[in-house]
BAMAR-19350 format. One record per residue (C-alpha): residue number from 1; residue in three letters; chain; x, y, z. Coordinates in nm, 3 decimals, always signed. Last residue first. Layout:
BEGIN
<r pos="NUM" code="Ala" unit="A" xx="X" yy="Y" zz="Z"/>
...
REM end
This chain:
BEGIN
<r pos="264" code="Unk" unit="A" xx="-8.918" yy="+0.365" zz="+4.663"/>
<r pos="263" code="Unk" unit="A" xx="-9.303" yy="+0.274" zz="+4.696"/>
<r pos="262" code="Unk" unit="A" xx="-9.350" yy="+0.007" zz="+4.885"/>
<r pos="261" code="Unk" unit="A" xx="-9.521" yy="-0.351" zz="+4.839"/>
<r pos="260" code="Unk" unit="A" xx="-9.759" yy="-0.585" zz="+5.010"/>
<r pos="259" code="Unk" unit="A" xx="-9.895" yy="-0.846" zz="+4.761"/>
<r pos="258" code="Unk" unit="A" xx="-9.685" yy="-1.147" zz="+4.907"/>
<r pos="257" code="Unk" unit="A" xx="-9.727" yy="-1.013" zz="+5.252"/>
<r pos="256" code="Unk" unit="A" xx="-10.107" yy="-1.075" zz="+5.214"/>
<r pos="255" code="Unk" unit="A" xx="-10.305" yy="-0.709" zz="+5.169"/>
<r pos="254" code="Unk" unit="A" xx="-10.386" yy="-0.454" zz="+5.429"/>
<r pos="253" code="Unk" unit="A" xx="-10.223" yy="-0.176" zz="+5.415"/>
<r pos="252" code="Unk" unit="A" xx="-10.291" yy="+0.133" zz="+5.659"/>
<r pos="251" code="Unk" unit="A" xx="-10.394" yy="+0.438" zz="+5.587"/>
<r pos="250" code="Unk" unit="A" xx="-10.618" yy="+0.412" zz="+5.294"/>
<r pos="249" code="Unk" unit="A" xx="-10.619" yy="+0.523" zz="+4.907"/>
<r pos="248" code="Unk" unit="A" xx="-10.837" yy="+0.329" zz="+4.654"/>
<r pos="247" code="Unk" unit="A" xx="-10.858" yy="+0.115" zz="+4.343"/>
<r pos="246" code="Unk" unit="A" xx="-10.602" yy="+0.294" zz="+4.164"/>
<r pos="245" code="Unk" unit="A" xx="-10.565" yy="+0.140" zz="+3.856"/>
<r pos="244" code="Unk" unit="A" xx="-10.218" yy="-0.083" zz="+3.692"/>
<r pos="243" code="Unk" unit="A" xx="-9.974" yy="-0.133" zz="+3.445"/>
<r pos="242" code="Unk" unit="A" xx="-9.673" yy="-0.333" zz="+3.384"/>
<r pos="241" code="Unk" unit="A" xx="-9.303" yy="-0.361" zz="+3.501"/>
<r pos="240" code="Unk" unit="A" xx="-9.036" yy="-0.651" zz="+3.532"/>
<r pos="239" code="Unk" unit="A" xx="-8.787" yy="-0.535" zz="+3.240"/>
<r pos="238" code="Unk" unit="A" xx="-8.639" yy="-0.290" zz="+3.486"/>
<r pos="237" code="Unk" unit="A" xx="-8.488" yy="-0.592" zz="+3.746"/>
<r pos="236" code="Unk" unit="A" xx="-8.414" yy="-0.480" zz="+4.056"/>
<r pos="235" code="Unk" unit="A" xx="-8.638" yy="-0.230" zz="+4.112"/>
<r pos="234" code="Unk" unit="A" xx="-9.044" yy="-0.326" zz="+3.959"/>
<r pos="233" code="Unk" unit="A" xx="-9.198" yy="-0.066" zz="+3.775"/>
<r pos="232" code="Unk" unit="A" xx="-9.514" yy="+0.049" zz="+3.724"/>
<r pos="231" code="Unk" unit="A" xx="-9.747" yy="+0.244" zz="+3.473"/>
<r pos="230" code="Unk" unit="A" xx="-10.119" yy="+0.359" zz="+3.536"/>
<r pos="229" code="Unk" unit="A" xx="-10.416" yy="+0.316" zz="+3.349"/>
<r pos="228" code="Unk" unit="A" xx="-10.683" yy="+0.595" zz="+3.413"/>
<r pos="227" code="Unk" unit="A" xx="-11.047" yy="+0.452" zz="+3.518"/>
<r pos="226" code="Unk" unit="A" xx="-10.931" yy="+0.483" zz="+3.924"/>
<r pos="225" code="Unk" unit="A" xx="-11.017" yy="+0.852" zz="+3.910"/>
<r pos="224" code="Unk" unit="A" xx="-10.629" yy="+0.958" zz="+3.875"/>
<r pos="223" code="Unk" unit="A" xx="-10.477" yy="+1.216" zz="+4.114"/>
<r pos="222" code="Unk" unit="A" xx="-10.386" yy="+0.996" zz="+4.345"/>
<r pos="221" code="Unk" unit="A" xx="-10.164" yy="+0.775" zz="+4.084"/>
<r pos="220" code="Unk" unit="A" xx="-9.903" yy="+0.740" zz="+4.366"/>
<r pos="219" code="Unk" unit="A" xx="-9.647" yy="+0.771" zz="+4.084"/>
<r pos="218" code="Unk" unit="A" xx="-9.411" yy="+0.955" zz="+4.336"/>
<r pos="217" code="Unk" unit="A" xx="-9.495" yy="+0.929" zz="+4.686"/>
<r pos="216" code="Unk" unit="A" xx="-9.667" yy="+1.223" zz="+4.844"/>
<r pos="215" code="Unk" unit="A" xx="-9.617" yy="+1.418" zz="+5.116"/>
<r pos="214" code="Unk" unit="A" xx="-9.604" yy="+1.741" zz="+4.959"/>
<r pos="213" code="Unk" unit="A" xx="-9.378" yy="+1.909" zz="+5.143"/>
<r pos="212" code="Unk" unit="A" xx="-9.158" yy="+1.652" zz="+5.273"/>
<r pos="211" code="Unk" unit="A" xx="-9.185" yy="+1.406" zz="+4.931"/>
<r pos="210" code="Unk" unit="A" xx="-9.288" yy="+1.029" zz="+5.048"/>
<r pos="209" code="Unk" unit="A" xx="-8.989" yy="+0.785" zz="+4.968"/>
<r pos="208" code="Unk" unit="A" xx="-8.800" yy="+0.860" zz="+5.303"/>
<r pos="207" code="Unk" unit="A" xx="-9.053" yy="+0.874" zz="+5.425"/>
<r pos="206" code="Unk" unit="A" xx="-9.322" yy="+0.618" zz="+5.367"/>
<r pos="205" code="Unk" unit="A" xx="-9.610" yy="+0.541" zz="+5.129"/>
<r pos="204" code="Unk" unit="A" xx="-9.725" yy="+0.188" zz="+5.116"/>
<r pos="203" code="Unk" unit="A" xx="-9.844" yy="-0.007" zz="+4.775"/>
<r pos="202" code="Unk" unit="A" xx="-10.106" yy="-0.277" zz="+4.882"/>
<r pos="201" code="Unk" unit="A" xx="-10.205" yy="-0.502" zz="+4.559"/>
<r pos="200" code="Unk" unit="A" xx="-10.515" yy="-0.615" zz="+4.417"/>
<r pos="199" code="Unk" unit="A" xx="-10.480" yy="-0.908" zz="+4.143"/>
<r pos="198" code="Unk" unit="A" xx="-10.584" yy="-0.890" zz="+3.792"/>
<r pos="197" code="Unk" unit="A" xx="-10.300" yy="-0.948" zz="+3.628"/>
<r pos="196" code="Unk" unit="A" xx="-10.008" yy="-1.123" zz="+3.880"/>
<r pos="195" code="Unk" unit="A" xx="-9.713" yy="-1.056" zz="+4.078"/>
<r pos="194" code="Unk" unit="A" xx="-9.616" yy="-1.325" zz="+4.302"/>
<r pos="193" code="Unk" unit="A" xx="-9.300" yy="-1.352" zz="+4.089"/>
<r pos="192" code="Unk" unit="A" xx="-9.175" yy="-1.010" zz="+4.139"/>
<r pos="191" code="Unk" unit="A" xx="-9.094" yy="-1.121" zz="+4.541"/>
<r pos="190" code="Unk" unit="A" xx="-8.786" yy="-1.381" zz="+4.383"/>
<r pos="189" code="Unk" unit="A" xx="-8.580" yy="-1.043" zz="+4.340"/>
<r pos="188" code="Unk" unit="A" xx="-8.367" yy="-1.056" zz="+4.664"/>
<r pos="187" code="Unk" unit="A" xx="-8.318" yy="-1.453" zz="+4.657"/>
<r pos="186" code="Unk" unit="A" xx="-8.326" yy="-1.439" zz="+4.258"/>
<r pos="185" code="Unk" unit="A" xx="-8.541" yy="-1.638" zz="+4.109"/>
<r pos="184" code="Unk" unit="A" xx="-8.715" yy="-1.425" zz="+3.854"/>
<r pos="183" code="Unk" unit="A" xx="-8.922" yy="-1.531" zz="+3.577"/>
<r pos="182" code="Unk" unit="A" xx="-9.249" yy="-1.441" zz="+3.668"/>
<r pos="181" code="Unk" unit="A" xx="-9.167" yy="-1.062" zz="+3.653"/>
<r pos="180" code="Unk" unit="A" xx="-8.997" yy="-1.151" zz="+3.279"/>
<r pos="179" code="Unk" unit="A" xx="-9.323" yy="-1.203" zz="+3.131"/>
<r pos="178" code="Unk" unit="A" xx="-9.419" yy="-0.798" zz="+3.126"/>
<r pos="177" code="Unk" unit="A" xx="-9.722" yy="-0.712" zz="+3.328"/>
<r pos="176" code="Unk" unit="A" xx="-10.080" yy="-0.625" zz="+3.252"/>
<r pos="175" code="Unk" unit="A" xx="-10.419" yy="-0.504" zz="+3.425"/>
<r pos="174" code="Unk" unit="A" xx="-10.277" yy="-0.484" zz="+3.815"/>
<r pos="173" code="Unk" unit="A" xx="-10.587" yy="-0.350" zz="+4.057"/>
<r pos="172" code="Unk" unit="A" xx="-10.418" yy="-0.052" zz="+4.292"/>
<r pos="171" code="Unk" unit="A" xx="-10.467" yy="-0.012" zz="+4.674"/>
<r pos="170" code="Unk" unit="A" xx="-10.320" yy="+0.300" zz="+4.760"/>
<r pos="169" code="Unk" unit="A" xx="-10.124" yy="+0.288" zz="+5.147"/>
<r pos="168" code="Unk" unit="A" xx="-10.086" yy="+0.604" zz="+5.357"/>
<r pos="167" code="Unk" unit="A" xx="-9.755" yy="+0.713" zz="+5.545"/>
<r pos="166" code="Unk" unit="A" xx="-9.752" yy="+1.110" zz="+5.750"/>
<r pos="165" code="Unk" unit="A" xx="-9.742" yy="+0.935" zz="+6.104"/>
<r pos="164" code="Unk" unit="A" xx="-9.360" yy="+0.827" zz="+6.040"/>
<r pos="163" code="Unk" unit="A" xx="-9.260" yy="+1.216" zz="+5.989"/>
<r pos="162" code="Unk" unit="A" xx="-9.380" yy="+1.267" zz="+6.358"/>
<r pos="161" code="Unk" unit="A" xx="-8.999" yy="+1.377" zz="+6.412"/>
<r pos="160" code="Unk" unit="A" xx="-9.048" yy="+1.650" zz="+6.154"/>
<r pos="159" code="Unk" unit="A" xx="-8.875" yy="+1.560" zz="+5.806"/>
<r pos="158" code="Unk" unit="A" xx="-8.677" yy="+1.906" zz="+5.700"/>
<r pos="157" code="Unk" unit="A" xx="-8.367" yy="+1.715" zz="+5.731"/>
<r pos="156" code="Unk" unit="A" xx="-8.440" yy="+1.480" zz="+5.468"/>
<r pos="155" code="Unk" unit="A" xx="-8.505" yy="+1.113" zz="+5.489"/>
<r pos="154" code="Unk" unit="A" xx="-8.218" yy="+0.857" zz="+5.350"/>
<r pos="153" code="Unk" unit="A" xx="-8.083" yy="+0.850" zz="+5.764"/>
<r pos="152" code="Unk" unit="A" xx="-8.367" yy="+0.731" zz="+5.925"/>
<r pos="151" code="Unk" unit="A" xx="-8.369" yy="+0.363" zz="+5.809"/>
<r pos="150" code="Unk" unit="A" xx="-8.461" yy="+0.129" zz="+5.509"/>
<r pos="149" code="Unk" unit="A" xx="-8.434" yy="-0.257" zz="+5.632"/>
<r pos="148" code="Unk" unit="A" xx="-8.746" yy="-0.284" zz="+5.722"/>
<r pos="147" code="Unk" unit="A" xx="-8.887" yy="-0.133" zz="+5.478"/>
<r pos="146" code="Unk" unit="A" xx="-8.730" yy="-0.368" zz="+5.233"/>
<r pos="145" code="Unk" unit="A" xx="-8.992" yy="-0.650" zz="+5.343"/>
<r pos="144" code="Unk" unit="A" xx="-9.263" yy="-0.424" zz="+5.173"/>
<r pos="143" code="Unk" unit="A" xx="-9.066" yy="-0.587" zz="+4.839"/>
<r pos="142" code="Unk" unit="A" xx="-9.020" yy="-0.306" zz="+4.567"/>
<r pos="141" code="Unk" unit="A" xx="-9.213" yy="-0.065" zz="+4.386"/>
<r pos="140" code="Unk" unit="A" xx="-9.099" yy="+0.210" zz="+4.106"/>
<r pos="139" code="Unk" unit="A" xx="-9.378" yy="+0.453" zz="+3.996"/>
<r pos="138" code="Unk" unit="A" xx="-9.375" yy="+0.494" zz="+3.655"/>
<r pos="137" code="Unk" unit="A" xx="-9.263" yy="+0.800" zz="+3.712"/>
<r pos="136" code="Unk" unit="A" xx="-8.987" yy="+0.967" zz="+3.831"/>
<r pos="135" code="Unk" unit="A" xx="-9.013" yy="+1.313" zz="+3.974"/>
<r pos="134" code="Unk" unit="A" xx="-8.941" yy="+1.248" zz="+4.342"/>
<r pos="133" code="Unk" unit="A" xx="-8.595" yy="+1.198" zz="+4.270"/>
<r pos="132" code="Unk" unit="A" xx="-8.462" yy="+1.477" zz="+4.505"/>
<r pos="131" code="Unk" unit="A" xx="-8.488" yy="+1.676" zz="+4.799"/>
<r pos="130" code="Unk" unit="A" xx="-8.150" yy="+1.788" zz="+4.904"/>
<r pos="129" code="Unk" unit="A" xx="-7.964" yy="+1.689" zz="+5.180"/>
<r pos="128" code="Unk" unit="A" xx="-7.585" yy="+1.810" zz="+5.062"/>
<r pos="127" code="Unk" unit="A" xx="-7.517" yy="+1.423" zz="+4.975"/>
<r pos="126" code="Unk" unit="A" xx="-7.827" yy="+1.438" zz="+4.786"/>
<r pos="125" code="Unk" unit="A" xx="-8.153" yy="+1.307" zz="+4.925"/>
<r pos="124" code="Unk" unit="A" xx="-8.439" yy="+1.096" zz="+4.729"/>
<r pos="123" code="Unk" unit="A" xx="-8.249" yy="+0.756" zz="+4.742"/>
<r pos="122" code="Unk" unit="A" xx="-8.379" yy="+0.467" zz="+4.498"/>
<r pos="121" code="Unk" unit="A" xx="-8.280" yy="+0.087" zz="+4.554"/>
<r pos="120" code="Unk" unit="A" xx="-8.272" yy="-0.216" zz="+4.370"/>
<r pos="119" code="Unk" unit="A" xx="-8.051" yy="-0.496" zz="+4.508"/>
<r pos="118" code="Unk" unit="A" xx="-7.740" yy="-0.658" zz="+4.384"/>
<r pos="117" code="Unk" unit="A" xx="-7.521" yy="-0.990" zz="+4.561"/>
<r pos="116" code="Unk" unit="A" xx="-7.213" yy="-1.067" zz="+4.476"/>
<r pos="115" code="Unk" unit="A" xx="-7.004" yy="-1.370" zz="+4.642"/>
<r pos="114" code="Unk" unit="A" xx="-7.190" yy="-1.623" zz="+4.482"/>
<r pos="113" code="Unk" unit="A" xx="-7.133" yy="-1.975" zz="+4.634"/>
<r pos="112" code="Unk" unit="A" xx="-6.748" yy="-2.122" zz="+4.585"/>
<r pos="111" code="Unk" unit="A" xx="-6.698" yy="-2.473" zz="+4.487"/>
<r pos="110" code="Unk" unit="A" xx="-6.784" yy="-2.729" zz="+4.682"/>
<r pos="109" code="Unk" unit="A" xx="-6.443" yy="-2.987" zz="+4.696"/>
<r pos="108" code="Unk" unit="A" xx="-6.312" yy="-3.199" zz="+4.406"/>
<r pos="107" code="Unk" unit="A" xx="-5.980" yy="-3.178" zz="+4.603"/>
<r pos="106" code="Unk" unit="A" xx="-5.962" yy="-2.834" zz="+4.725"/>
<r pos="105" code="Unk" unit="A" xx="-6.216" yy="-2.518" zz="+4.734"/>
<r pos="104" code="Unk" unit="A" xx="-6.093" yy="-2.229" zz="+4.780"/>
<r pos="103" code="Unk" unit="A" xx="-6.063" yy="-2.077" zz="+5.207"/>
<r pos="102" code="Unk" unit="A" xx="-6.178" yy="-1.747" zz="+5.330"/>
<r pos="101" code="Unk" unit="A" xx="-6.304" yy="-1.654" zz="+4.987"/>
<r pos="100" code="Unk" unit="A" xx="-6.501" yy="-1.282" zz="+5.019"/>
<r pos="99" code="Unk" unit="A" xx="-6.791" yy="-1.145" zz="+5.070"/>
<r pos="98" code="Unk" unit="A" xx="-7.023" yy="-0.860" zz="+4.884"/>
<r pos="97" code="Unk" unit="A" xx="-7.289" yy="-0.646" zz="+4.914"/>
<r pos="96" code="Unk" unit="A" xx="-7.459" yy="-0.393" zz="+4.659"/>
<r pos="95" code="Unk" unit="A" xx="-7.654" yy="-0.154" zz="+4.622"/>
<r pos="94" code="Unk" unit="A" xx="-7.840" yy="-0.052" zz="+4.260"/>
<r pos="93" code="Unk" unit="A" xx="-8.010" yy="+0.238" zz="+4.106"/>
<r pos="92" code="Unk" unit="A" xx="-8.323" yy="+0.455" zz="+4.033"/>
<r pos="91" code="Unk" unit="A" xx="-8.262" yy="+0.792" zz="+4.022"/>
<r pos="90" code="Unk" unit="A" xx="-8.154" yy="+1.096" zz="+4.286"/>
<r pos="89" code="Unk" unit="A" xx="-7.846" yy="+0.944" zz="+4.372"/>
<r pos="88" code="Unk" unit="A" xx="-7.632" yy="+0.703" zz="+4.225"/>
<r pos="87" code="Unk" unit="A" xx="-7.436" yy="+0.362" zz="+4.332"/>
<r pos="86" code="Unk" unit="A" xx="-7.704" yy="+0.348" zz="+4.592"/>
<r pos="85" code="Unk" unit="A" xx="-7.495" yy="+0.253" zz="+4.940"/>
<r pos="84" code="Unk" unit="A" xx="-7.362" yy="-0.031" zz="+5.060"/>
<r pos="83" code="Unk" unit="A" xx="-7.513" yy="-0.315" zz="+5.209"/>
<r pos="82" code="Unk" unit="A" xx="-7.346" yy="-0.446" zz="+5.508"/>
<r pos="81" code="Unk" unit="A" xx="-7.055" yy="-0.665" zz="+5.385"/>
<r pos="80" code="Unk" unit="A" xx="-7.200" yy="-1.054" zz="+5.364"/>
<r pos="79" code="Unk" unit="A" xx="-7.016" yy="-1.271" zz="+5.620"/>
<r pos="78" code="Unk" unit="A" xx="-6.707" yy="-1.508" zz="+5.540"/>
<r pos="77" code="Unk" unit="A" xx="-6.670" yy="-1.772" zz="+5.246"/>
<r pos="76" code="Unk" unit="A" xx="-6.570" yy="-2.172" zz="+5.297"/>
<r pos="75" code="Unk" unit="A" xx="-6.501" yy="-2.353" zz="+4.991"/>
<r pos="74" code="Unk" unit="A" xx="-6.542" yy="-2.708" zz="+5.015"/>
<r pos="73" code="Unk" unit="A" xx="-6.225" yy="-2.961" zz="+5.101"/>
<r pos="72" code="Unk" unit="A" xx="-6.205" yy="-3.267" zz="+4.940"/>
<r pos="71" code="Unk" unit="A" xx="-5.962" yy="-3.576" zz="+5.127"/>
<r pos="70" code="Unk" unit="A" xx="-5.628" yy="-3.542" zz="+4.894"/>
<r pos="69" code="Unk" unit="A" xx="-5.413" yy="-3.854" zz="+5.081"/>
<r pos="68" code="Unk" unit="A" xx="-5.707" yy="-4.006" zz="+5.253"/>
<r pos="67" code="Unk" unit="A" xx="-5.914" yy="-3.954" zz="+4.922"/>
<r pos="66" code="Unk" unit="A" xx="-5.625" yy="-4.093" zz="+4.708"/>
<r pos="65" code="Unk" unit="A" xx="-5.551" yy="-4.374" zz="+4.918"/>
<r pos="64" code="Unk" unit="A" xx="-5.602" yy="-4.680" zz="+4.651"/>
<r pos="63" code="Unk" unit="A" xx="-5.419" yy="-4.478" zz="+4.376"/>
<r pos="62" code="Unk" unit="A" xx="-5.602" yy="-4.265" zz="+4.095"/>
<r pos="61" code="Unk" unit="A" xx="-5.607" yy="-4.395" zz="+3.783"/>
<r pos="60" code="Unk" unit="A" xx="-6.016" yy="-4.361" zz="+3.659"/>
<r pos="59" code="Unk" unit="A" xx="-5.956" yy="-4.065" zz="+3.402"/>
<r pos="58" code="Unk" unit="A" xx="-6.214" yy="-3.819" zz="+3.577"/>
<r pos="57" code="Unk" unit="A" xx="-6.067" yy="-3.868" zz="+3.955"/>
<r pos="56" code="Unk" unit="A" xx="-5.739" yy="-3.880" zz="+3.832"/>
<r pos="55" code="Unk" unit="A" xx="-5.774" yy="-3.517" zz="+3.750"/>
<r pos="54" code="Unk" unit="A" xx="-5.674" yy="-3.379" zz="+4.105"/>
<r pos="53" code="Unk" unit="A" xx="-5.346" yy="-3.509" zz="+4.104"/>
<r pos="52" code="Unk" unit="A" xx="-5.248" yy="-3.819" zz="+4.308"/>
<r pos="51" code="Unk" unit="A" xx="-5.175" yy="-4.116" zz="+3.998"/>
<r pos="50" code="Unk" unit="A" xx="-5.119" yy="-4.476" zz="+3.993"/>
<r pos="49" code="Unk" unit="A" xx="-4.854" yy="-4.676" zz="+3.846"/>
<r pos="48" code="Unk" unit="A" xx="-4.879" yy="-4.991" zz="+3.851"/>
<r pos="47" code="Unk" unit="A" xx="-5.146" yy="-5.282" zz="+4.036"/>
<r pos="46" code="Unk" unit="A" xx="-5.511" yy="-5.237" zz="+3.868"/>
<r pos="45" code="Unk" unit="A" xx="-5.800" yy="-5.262" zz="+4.102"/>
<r pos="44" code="Unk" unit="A" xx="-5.978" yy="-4.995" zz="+3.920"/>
<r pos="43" code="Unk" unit="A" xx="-5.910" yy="-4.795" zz="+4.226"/>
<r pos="42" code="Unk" unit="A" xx="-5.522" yy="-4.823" zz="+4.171"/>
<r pos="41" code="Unk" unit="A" xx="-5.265" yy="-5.007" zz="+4.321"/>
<r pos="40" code="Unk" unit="A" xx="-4.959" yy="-4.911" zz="+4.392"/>
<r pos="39" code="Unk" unit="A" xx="-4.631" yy="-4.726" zz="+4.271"/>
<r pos="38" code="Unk" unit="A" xx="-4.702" yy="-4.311" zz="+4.250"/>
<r pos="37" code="Unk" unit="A" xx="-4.765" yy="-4.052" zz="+4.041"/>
<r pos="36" code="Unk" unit="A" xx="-4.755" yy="-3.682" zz="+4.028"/>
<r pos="35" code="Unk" unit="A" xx="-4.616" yy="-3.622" zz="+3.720"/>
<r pos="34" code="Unk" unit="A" xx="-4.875" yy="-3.605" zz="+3.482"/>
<r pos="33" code="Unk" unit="A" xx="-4.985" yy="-3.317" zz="+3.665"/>
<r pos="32" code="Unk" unit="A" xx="-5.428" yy="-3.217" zz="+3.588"/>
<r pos="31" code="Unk" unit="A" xx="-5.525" yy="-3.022" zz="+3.800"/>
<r pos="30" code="Unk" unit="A" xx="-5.421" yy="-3.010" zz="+4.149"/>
<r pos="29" code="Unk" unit="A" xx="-5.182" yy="-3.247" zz="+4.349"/>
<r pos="28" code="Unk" unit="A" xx="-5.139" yy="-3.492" zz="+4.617"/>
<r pos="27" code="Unk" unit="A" xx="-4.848" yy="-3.655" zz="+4.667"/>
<r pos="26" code="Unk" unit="A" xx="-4.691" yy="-3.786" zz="+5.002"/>
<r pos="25" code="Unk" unit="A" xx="-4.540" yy="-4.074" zz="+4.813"/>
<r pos="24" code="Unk" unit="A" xx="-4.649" yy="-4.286" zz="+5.106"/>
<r pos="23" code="Unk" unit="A" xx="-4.994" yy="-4.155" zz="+5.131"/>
<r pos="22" code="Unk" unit="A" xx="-5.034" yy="-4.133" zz="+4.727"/>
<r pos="21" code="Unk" unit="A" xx="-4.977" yy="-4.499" zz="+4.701"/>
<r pos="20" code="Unk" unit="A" xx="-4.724" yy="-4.777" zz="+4.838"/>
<r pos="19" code="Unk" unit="A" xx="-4.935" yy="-5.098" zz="+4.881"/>
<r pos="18" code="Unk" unit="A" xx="-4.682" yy="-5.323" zz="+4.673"/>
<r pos="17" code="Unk" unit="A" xx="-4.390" yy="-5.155" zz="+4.901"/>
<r pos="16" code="Unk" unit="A" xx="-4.312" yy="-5.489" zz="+5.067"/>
<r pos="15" code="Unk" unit="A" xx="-4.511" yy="-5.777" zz="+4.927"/>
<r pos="14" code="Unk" unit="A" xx="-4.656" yy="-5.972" zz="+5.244"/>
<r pos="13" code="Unk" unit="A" xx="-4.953" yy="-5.746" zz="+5.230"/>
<r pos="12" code="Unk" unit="A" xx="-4.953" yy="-5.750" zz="+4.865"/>
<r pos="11" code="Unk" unit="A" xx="-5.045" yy="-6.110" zz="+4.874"/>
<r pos="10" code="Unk" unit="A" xx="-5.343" yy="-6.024" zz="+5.122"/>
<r pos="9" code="Unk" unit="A" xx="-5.432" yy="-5.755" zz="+4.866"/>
<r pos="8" code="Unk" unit="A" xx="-5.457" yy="-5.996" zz="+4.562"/>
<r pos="7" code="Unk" unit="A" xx="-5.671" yy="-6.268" zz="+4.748"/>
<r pos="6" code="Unk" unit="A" xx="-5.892" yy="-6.019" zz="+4.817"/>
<r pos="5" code="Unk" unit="A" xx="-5.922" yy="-5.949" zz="+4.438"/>
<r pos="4" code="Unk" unit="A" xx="-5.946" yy="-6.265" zz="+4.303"/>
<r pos="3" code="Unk" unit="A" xx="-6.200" yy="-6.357" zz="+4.559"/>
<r pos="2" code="Unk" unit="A" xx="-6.414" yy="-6.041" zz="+4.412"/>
<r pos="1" code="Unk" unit="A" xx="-6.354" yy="-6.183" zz="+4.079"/>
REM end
């Protein structure tokens, strides 16, 4: 067969035209186009007509050249946005960043990665720089890898410039948590998974999450003995939450990374 064949494509050498394909028709189309065809051979090693569009790929006719003619092209997308702000103030929210298409995929090419991406986030000032939001409970936790990403301008005015000295950590014990923590594989979500019963856990207290006067963050469970059971709640996804005890309150966290949270 394979003798067959190369004997086949010398004779079409000396047969004027019997190599014409996409390249020579200068076709190459999307979808599915019945009539974007050519004279030539085909990949099944058929001689006739052949076809350029985009769908020949899934019915086995396209011509000889196709991929020179169409060669796949992925899709190519720009930066992320910065993040924008909470979609609300004063209760538990999203942000969100986006980015856009700079070139759709062609050919059988990549297609296009998300271009949405949604975070939890809480802000505790109003857009006249009010105190607010402190008065939620369960308290709501995040990744302590957010704090690095949470700057000056959230805090309220009345924040001294030694605000940053006012942060404590409470170490808490989890007793219970809801199935869908482990469940989550989002890049900016993926943290709830290390979440586990029984477990101790650092939860830091910064501005701009800590109240100005009574620097406190909310659901801080200081005022418990360590025997009450406590509620939490995990932003970015609401149905990730449990329960926890206060094991103790110190000043500076000292749990793995992958038990380090915040208070937001």
């Amino acid at each position: 067969m394979r003798t067959l064949w190369m004997a086949l494509c010398a004779l079409a050498r000396l047969w004027p035209g019997a190599q014409a394909g996409c390249v020579e028709a200068r076709r190459c189309c999307p979808g599915r186009d019945p009539a974007c065809f050519a004279r030539g051979w085909r990949l099944d090693r058929v001689y006739g007509t052949c076809f350029c569009d985009q769908a020949c790929r899934l019915t086995g006719d396209c011509c000889f050249d196709y991929d020179r003619a169409c060669p796949a092209r992925p899709c190519f997308v720009g930066e992320w946005s910065p993040w924008s702000g909470c979609a609300d103030q004063c209760k538990p929210t999203t942000r969100v960043r986006r980015r856009s298409v700079q070139q759709e995929p062609q050919n059988g090419g990549a297609p296009c990665p998300p271009l949405e991406e949604r975070a939890g986030c809480l802000e505790y000032s109003t857009p006249q720089g009010q105190d607010c939001g402190h008065s939620y409970v369960p308290a709501f936790i995040t990744t302590s890898a957010f704090n690095k990403e949470r700057t000056r301008q959230a805090v309220s005015p009345r924040w001294s410039t030694h605000a940053e000295d006012a942060g404590y950590c409470v170490e808490f014990k989890t007793e219970s948590l809801t199935p869908h923590c482990a469940v989550e594989n989002r890049p900016l979500t993926r943290w709830m998974q290390y979440l586990r019963e029984g477990y101790t856990v650092c939860v830091d207290c910064q501005p701009p999450a800590m109240n100005s006067v009574s620097l406190r963050c909310s659901g801080d469970g200081l005022d418990s003995d360590g025997n009450q059971t406590l509620h939490w709640q995990a932003i970015g996804n609401p149905r990730c939450q449990g329960t926890w005890k206060k094991v103790r309150r110190v000043d500076q966290c000292s749990c793995p990374a992958v038990h380090s949270f915040i208070f937001i």
